[in-house]
C-alpha positions in Angstrom: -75.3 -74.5 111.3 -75.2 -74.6 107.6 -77.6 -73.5 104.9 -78.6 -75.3 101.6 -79.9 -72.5 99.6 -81.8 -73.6 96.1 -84.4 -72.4 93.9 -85.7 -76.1 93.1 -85.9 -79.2 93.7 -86.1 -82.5 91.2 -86.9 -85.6 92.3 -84.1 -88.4 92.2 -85.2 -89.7 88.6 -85.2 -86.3 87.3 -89.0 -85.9 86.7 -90.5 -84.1 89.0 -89.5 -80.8 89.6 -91.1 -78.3 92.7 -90.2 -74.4 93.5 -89.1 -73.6 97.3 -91.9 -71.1 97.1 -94.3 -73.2 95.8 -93.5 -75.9 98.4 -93.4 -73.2 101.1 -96.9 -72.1 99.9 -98.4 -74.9 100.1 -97.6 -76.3 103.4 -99.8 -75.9 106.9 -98.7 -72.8 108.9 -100.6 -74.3 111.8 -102.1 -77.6 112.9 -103.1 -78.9 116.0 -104.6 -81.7 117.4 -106.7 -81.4 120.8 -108.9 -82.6 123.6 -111.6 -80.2 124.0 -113.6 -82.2 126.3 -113.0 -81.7 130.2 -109.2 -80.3 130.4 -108.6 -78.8 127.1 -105.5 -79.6 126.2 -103.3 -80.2 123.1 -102.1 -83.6 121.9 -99.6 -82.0 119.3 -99.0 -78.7 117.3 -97.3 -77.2 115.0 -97.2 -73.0 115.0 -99.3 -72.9 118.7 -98.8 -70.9 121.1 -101.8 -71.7 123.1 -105.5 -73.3 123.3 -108.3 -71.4 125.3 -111.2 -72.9 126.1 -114.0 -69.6 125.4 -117.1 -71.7 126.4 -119.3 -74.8 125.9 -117.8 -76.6 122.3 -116.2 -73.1 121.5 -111.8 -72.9 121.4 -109.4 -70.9 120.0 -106.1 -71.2 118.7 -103.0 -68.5 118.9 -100.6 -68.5 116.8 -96.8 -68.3 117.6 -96.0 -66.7 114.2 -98.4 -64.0 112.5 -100.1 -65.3 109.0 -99.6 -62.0 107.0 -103.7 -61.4 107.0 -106.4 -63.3 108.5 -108.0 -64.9 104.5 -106.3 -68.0 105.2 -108.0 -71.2 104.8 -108.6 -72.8 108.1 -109.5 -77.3 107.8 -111.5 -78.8 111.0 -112.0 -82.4 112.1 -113.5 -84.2 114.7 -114.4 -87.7 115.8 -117.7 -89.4 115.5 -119.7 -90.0 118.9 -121.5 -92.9 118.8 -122.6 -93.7 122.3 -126.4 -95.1 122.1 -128.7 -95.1 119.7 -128.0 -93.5 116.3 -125.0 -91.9 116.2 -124.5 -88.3 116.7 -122.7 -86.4 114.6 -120.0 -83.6 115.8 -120.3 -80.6 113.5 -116.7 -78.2 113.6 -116.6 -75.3 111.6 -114.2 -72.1 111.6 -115.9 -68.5 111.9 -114.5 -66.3 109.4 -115.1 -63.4 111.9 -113.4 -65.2 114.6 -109.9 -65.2 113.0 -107.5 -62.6 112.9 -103.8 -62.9 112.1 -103.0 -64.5 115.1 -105.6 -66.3 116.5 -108.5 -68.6 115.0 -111.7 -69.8 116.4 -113.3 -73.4 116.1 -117.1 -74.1 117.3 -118.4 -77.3 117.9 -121.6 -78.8 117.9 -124.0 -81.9 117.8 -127.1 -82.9 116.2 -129.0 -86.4 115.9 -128.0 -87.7 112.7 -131.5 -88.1 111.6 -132.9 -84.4 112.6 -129.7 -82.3 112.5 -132.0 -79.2 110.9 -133.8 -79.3 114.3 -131.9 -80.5 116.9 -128.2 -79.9 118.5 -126.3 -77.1 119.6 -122.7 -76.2 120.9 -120.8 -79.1 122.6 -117.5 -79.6 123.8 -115.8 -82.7 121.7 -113.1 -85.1 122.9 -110.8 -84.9 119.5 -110.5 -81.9 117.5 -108.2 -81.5 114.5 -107.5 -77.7 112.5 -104.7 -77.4 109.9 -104.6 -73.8 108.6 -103.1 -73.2 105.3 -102.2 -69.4 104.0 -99.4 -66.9 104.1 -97.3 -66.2 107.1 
């Protein structure tokens, strides 16, 4: 196997110039797509060791590398259920006291579009997508 070892790289006209570490830096250290309805399951991952389901619209991710501390910035998507009625909307959000170096936790919930201060709770959701950006 060989290695191409540089400090930088230019784009083929010559303009654009990037650092390795600043390239490094700013890529995802994890992503995943999953299925967290039914069977959880992944559809794809980068950095993942594994997916537990820890209760109703509640998962979390391991890690198969470390980050180097747990301030990392942690990105969460999910898909819009529509079924009847005015849509509802998923809500996915990353507790800060829920991630460590190796692991990260994603909560899920719902709430009527038009009364989401009063109404929803936890719910397990069909397509979930978390790309975690930081230092490994």
């Amino acid at each position: 196997m060989s290695t191409l070892r540089v400090n930088s790289l230019q784009d083929a006209s010559g303009g654009s110039t990037s650092s390795t570490s600043a390239i490094s830096q700013g890529r995802a250290k994890v992503w995943a797509s999953f299925n967290g309805g039914g069977t959880v399951s992944l559809h794809d991952s980068f950095n993942v060791s594994a997916l537990t389901d820890t209760g109703t619209g509640r998962y979390k991710l391991t890690f198969s590398n470390a980050m180097s501390n747990n301030n990392f910035a942690a990105v969460s998507n999910q898909r819009l259920d529509t079924n009847g009625g005015a849509p509802n909307i998923v809500h996915t959000g990353i507790e800060r006291d829920d991630c460590t170096t190796t692991t990260c936790g994603i909560r899920c919930g719902t709430g009527n579009q038009n009364a989401a201060a009063s109404s929803g709770g936890f719910a397990d959701v069909t397509s979930v997508m978390v790309a975690i950006f930081g230092d490994q």
